[in-house]
TORBA-634212 format. One record per residue (C-alpha): residue in three letters; x, y, z. Coordinates in steps of 0.02 Angstrom, whole numbers, plus 32768, in hexadecimal, padded with zeros to 4 digits. Example, Ala and Ser with C-alpha at 12.3 -4.5 7.8 and 13.67 -1.06 7.14 Angstrom:
ALA82677F1F8186/SER82AC7FCB8165/
***
This chain:
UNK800080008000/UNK804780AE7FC4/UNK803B811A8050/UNK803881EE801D/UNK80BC8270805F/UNK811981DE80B2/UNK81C981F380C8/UNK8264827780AD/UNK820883058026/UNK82AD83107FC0/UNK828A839F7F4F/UNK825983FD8005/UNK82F083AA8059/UNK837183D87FCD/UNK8327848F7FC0/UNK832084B88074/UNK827D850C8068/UNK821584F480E9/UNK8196858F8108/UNK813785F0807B/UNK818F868980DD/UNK823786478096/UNK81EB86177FF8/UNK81AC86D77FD6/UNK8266871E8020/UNK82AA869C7F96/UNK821F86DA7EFB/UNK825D878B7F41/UNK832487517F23/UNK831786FE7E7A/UNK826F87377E0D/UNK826987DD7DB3/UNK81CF88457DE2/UNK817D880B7D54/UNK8178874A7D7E/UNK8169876D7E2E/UNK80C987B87E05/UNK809287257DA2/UNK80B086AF7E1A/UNK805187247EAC/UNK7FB486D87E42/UNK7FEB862C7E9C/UNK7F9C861E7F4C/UNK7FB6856D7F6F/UNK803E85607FE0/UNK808384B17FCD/UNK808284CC7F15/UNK80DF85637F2E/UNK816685167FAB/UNK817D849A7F1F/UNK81B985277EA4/UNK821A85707F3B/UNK828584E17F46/UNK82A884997E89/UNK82E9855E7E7F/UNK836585477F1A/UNK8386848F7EE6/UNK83BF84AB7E31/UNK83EE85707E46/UNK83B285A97D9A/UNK83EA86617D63/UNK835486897D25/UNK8282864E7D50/UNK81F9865B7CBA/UNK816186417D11/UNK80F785F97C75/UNK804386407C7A/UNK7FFA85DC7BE4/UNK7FFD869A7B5E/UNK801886A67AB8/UNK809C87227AEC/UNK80FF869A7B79/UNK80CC861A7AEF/UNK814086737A5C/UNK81C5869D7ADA/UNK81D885D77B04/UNK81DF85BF7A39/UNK825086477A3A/UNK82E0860B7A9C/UNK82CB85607A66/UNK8303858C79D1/UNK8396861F7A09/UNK83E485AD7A6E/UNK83CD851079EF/UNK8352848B7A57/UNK82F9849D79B4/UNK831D84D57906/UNK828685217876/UNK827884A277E9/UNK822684E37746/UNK816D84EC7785/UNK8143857177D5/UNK8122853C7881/UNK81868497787F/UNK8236847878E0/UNK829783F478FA/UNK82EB83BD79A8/UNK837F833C79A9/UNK839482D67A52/UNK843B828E7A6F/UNK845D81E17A30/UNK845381897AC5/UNK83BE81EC7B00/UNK833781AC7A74/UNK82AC81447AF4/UNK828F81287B99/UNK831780F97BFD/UNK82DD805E7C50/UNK8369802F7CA9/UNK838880E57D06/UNK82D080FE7D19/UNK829C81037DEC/UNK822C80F97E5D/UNK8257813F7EF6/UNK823480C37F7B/UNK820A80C8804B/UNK8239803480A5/UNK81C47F9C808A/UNK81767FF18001/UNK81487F797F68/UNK81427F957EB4/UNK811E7F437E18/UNK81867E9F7DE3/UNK81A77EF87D36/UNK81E77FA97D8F/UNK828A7FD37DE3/UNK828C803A7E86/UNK830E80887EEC/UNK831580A57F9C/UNK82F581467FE3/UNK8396818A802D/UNK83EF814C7FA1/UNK839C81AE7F12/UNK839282477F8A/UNK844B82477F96/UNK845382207EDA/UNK83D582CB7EAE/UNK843783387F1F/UNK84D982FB7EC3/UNK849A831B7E2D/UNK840483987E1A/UNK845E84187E93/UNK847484B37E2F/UNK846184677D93/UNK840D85097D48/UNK8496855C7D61/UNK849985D77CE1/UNK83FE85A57C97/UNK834985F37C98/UNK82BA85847D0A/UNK821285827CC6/UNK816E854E7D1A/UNK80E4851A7CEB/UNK802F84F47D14/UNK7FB884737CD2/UNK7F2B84047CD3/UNK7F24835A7CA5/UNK7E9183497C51/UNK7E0B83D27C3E/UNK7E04843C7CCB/UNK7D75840F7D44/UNK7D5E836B7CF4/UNK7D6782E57D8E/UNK7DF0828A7D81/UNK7E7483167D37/UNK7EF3833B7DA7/UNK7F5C83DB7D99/UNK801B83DF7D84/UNK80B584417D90/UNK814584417D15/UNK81EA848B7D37/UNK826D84717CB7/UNK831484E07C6D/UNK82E284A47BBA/UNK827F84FF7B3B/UNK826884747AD5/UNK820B840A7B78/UNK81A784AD7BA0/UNK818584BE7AE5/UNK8153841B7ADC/UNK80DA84177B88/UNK806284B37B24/UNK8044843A7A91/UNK8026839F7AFF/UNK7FC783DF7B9A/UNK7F33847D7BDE/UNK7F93851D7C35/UNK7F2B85337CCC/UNK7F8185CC7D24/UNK7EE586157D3E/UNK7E94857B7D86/UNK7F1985267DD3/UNK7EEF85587E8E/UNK7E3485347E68/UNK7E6784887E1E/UNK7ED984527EAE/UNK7E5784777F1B/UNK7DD9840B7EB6/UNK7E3E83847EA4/UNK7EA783907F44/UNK7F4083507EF9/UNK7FC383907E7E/UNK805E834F7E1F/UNK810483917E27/UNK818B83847DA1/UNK824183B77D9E/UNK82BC839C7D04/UNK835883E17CCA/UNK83BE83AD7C2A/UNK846783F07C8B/UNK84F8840B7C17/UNK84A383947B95/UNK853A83397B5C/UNK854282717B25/UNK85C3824E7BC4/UNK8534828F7C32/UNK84B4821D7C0A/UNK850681757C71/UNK84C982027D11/UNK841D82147CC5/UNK839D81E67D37/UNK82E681E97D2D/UNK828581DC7DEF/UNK81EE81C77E11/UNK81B982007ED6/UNK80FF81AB7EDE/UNK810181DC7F96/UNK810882857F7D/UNK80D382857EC1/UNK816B82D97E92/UNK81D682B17E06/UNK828B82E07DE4/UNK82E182BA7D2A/UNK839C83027CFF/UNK841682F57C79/UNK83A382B97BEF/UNK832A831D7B89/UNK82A682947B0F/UNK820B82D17B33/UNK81E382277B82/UNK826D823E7C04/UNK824782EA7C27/UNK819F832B7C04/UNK816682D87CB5/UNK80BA83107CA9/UNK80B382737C2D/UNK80D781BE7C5E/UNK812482017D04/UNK807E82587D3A/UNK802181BB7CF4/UNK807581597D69/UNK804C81D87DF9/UNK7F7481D77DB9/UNK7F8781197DAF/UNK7FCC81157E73/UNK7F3581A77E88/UNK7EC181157E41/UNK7EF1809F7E93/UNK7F0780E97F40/UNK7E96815A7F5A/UNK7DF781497ED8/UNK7E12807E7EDC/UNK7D7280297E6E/UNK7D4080DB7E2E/UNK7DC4811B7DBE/UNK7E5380CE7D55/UNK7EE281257D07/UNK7F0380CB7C5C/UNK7F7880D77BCC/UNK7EF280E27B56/UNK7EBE81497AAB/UNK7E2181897AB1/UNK7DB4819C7A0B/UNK7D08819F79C8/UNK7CC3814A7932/UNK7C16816478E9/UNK7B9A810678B8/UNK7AF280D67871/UNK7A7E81747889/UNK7B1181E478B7/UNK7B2081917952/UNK7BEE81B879C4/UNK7C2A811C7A03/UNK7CC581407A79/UNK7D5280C07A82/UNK7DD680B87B0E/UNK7E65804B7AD1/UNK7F1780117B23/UNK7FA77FDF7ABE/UNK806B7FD07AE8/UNK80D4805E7A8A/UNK810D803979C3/UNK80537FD479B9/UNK7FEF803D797A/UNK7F95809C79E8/UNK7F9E815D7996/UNK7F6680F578E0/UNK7EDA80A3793E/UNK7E9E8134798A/UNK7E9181AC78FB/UNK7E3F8140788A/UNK7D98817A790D/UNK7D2881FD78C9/UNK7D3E826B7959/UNK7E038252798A/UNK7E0E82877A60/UNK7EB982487A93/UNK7F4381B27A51/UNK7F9D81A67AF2/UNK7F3A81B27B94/UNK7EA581AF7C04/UNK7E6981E27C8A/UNK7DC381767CCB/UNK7D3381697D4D/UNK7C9181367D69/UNK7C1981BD7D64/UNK7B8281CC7DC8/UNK7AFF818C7D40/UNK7B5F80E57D32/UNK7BB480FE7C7F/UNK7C7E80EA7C86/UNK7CCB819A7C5A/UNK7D8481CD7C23/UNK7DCC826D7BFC/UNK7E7F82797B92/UNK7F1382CF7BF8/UNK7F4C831D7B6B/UNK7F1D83987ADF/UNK7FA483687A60/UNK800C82CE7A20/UNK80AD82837A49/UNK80B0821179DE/UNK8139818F7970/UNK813C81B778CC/UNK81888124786F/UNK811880E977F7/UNK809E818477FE/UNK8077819D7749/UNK7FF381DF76D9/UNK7F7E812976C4/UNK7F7880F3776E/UNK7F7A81BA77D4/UNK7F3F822B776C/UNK7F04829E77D1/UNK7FA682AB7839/UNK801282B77789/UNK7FA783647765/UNK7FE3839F7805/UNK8097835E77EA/UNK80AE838B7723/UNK804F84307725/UNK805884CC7772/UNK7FBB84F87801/UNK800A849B7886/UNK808F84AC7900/UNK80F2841C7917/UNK819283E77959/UNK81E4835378FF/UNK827982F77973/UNK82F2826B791F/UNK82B882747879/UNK832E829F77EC/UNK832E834277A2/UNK8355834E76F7/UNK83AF83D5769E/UNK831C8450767A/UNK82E68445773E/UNK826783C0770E/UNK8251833F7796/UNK825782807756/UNK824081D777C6/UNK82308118779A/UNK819A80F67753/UNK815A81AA7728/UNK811E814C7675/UNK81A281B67623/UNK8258817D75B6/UNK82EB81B47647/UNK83508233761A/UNK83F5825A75E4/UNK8450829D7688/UNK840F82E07721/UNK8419831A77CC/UNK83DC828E7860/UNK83EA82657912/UNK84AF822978EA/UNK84C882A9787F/UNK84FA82A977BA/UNK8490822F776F/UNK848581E676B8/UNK843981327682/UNK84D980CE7697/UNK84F2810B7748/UNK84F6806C779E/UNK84A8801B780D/UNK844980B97837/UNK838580EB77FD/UNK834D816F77A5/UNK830A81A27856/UNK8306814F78FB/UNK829780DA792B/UNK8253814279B0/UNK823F81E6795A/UNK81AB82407986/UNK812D82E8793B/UNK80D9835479D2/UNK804583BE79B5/UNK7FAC83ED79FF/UNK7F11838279B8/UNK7EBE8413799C/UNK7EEF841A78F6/UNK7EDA836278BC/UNK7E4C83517850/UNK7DE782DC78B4/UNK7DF3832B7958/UNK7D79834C79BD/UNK7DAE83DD7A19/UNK7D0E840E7A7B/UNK7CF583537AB1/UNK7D9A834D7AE8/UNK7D7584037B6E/UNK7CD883AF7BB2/UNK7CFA83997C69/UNK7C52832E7C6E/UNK7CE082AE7C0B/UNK7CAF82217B87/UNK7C45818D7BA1/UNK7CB1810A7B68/UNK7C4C807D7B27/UNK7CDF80127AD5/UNK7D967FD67B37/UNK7E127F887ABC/UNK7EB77F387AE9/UNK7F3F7F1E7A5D/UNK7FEA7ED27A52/UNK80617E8A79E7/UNK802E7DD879B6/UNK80717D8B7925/UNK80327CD4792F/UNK7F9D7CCD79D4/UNK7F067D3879D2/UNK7E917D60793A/UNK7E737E1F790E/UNK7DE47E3B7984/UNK7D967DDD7A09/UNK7D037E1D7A7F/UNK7D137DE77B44/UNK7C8C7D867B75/UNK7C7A7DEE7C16/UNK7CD27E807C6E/UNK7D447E007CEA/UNK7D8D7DA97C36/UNK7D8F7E527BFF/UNK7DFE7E8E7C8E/UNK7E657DDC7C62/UNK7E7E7E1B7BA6/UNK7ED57EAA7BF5/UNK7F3D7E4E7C4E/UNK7F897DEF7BE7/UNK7FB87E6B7B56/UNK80777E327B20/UNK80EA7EA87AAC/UNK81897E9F7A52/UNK82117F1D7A9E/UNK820A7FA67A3C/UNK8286804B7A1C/UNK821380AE7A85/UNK8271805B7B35/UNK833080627B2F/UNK83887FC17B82/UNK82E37F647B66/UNK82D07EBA7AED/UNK82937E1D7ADB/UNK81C97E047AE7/UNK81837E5B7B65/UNK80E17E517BED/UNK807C7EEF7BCC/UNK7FE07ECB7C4A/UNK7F537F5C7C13/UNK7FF07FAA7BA1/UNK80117FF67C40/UNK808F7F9B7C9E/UNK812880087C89/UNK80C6808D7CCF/UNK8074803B7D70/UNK80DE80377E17/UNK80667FE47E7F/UNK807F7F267E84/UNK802F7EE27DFA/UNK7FAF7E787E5B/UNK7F757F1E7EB7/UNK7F4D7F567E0A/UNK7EF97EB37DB7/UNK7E997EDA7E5B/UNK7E647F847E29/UNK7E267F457D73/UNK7DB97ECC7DAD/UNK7D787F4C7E43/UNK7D417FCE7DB9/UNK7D017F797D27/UNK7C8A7F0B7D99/UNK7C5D7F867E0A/UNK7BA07F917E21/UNK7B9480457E06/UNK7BE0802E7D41/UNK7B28800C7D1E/UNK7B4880277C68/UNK7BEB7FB27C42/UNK7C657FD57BB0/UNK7C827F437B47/UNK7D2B7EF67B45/UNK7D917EC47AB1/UNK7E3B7E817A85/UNK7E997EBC79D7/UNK7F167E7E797B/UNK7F687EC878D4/UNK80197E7078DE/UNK7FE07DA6788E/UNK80517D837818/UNK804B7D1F7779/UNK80BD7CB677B0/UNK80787C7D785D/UNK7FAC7C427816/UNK80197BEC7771/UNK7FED7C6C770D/UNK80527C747643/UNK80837D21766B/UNK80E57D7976FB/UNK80E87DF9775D/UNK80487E4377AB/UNK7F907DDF7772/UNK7F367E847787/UNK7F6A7F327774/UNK7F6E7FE377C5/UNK7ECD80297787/UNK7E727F8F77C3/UNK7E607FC9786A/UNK7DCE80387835/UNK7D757F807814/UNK7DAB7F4678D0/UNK7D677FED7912/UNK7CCA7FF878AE/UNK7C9A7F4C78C9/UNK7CA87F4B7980/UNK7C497FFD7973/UNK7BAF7F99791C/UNK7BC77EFA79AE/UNK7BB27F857A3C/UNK7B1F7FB579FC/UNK7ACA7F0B79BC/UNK7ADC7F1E7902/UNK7B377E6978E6/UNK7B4E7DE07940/UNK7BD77D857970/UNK7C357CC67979/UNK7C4C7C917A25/UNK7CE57C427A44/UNK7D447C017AEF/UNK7DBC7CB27ADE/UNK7D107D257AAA/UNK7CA47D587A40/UNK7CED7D67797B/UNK7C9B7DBC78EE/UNK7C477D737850/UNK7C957D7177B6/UNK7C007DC1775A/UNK7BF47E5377CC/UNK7CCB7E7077AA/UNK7CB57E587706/UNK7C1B7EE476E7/UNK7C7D7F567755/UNK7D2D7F4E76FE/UNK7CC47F7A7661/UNK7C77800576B7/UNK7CFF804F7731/UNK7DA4804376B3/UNK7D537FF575FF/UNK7DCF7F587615/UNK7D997E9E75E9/UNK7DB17E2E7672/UNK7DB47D647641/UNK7D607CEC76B8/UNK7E0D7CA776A7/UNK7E727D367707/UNK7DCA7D30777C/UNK7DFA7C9377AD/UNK7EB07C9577CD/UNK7EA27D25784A/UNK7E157CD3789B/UNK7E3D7C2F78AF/UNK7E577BF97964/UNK7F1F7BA27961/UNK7EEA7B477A01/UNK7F9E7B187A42/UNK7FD37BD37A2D/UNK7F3E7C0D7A82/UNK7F647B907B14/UNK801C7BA77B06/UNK7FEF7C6F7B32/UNK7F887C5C7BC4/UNK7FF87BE17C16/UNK808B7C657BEE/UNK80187CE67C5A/UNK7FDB7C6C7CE9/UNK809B7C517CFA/UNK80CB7D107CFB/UNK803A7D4A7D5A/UNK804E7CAE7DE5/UNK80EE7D0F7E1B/UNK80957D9F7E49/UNK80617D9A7F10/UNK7FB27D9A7F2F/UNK7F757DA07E70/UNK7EB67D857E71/UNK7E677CDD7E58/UNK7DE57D227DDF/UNK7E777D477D53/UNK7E9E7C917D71/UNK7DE67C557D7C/UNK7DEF7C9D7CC5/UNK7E7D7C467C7A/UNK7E497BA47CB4/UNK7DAB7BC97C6F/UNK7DE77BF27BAD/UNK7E677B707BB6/UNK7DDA7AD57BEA/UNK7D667B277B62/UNK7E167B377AE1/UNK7E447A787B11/UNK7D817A2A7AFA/UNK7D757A897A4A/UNK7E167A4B7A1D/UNK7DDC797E7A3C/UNK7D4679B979DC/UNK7D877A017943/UNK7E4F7A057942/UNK7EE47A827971/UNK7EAA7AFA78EF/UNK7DE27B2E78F5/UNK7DB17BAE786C/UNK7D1C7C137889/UNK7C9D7BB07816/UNK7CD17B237887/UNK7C587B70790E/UNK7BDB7B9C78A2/
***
């Protein structure tokens, strides 16, 4: 059990700030009259003790107290670009920001969280004890700003009023982070005291990129104080590593979840979109999938695009499950975005209209930005995140892996921006879970109630990707979520199950698995590579819109419900105008019985080492795996749909 304000405050032991008296003697010392009278605005004393202290821990020259204006929003811009954290490309509006080589994903292996003594966390997290990173953060993060300017910043986490959003300060010396926090996330200056007050909780986030210099980055650290919902990142500067209102404030709404709102609010690493329907009618989909699966594709193929990263959830008073997106912009890889599977993002990112900032992509001589898989011949020479770049460069991309575009979603196409400000939130009627499974699960597949639903989420595997430096192999991905929970993973299997089948979630979401990632190969296809394609997601999507709904039917099967051929086949006519053979119908929905078995014995294994993991996952397994084994002595180790008709 996580228990609040427990233990040595570091940022408050470092600083040495102990009274809002010496706080205001401090503002007095080291703001100009002009940010001193911004930050009078600021009531809230513990938020203001906070800002007190990151100033006499890191000892900037200069604080920028960041009010959200067009005019504090240009300045940011501004000095990103003077002092080179980004650099104009030919579009007006577009820049380009280069993290060091080693500093391309999230640093797995020097990513913390700060423990107390007994304290447990999840299997898949590391944690460090409490006096040890303390001494490590004074080392380190003591006058680090030296000579730099401090900026803070206010925001909400979803819109603000909405239930579950959760306000948050970021403090960082880099333009490019603040830069980047405007596109992603609200400015609440104005509302932040009102906010903390709602909420009665606030985040707290401290980074600095120090002297920015490859030898540095072995000292990088990225910490993660749950007890006192602080977090602390230094000598790094991708976004994921330092833009802590992200995963690192995640982590802190997941603990808030868990903790303190336990069976009434979950804190998921979800997209949220809408698709429409017969009469005009919104469906809302909440969907979880690992980074590098598809989750920013999947969710703006919707009609009404919210968010691709993030949500924040709860159970609202009339019964329905609501969610509201942290963010207002994307983060989002960009390998393989091009103009037939993401249209609407390519507009933003080949076209002027938007701001965006591009990192680790190539840029080539006329300042035009290029990445694998942009659907366009490479070019000649170029600019990338090694530097000089032509085709027969070797062994590195066109751009890395990990590359990423940031802009708010305003400006996509499908987004719906006044949706996405309703503090009321959006009644999710749909929950998806997606990995990366080449030879196992079919496309879709419908849980059979919200318990096997919960299980679906828990068992979500996924290849390593670029997106998680010092990561590889396959890895567990429970609810796509896993690298972001520090709670013991049983605590949170726990939580699942206590929200979706709580009795006051009168009106339940259904639950659905999807899979894009079957391969040719794997169901004995003649072909290789991939048996579906990108664009077919709007098929997956729009058929489990109809299912919600009643429109089709549905095979039952001992994993779920599966859809009818006819139905896919009348939709992939009407959604993308592509023929779809019975044939490629039933390779991805055959049930390979051994691989299906082999899975859930993988996951009874893996989740039978986690203390105290709850007997209804495993009530489930043995459940699926009794109704896999019985089909299999009635009709073989490989059971195509038609079989159950």
């Amino acid at each position: 059990m996580l228990e609040f304000k427990h233990g040595v405050d570091i940022l408050s032991a470092i600083g040495g700030i102990t009274t809002i008296g010496d706080a205001n003697r401090l503002f007095e010392q080291r703001l100009d009259q002009k940010h001193r009278g911004r930050l009078r605005a600021i009531a809230n004393e513990e938020a203001l003790l906070k800002i007190a202290n990151a100033i006499a821990m890191c000892d900037p020259d200069r604080v920028f107290i960041h009010t959200g204006s067009d005019e504090d929003c240009a300045a940011v811009r501004r000095m990103s670009l003077e002092v080179g954290e980004e650099r104009p490309l030919a579009i007006p509006g577009h820049t380009i920001h280069f993290d060091l080589p080693e500093d391309q994903g999230r640093m797995v292996d020097q990513t913390f969280y700060i423990s107390n003594p007994e304290e447990q966390v999840s299997s898949l997290a590391k944690k460090e004890a409490r006096e040890r990173s303390h001494a490590y953060i004074d080392e380190h993060m003591r006058g680090i700003m030296r000579g730099k300017t401090m900026y803070v910043g206010f925001y909400s986490r979803g819109p603000v009023g909405a239930k579950a959003s959760i306000p948050a300060i970021e403090i960082s010396s880099s333009n490019y982070v603040m830069h980047s926090a405007e596109l992603l996330y609200r400015n609440c200056f104005t509302d932040f005291d009102a906010e903390v007050i709602r909420r009665g909780e606030f985040f707290t986030n401290v980074h600095s990129e120090g002297t920015n210099r490859s030898e540095d980055v072995p000292k990088a650290r990225i910490y993660m104080d749950r007890s006192w919902q602080t977090t602390f990142s230094f000598f790094c500067t991708y976004a994921g590593n330092t833009l802590l209102m992200k995963k690192g404030n995640h982590r802190f709404a997941s603990d808030s979840a868990m903790y303190k709102y336990n069976g009434m609010e979950l804190s998921e690493h979800m997209f949220i979109t809408g698709m429409t329907g017969q009469g005009g009618r919104k469906t809302y989909f909440a969907g979880a999938a690992p980074s590098g699966c598809g989750k920013t594709t999947t969710a703006m193929v919707g009609s009404d695009f919210i968010g691709d990263d993030l949500a924040q959830m709860w159970i609202e008073a009339d019964g329905t499950l609501r969610a509201v997106s942290p963010e207002v912009g994307i983060f989002g890889i960009i390998e393989d975005v091009n103009q037939e599977g993401d249209p609407y993002l390519m507009q933003c990112l080949r076209h002027p209209g938007a701001e965006v900032i591009f990192s680790n992509v190539l840029v080539d001589p006329q300042g035009k930005p290029r990445w694998t898989g942009d659907g366009e011949p490479p070019p000649a020479q170029g600019v990338n995140f090694q530097g000089a770049w032509t085709p027969a460069t070797a062994g590195v991309p066109m751009s890395h892996p990990n590359s990423r575009c940031t802009l708010k979603a305003a400006v996509v196409g499908n987004h719906n921006e006044q949706v996405n400000a309703d503090p009321r939130g959006i009644v999710i009627e749909v929950i998806t879970y997606s990995g990366r499974d080449s030879n196992t699960m079919p496309p879709i597949w419908v849980a059979k109630n919200m318990d096997a639903g919960v299980v679906i989420g828990a068992s979500i595997v996924s290849k390593a990707t670029a997106t998680e430096i010092g990561a590889s192999g396959v890895n567990r991905q429970p609810w796509a979520n896993a690298p972001f929970v520090a709670s013991p993973l049983a605590e949170y299997l726990d939580a699942q199950f206590n929200f979706y089948s709580n009795p006051k979630m009168t009106k339940k979401p259904i639950m659905a698995g999807l899979n894009y990632f079957l391969t040719h190969e794997a169901r004995s296809g003649s072909g290789k590579g991939l048996l579906g394609e990108k664009r077919d997601v709007h098929v997956w999507l729009g058929w489990l819109e109809q299912f919600t709904h009643g429109d089709v039917q549905a095979i039952e099967t001992p994993i779920g419900m599966i859809p009818k051929y006819e139905d896919l086949n009348k939709l992939f006519v009407h959604k993308i105008n592509k023929e779809y053979p019975e044939s490629l119908y039933t390779m991805q929905f055959s049930l390979y019985i051994d691989n299906i078995i082999a899975r859930i014995d993988l996951q009874e294994a893996a989740w039978g080492k986690e203390p105290g993991a709850s007997a209804r996952l495993f009530a489930i397994y043995k459940e699926q795996k009794a109704g896999l084994l019985a089909l299999k002595a009635a009709k073989g180790g490989i059971v195509t749909p038609q079989d159950f008709v």
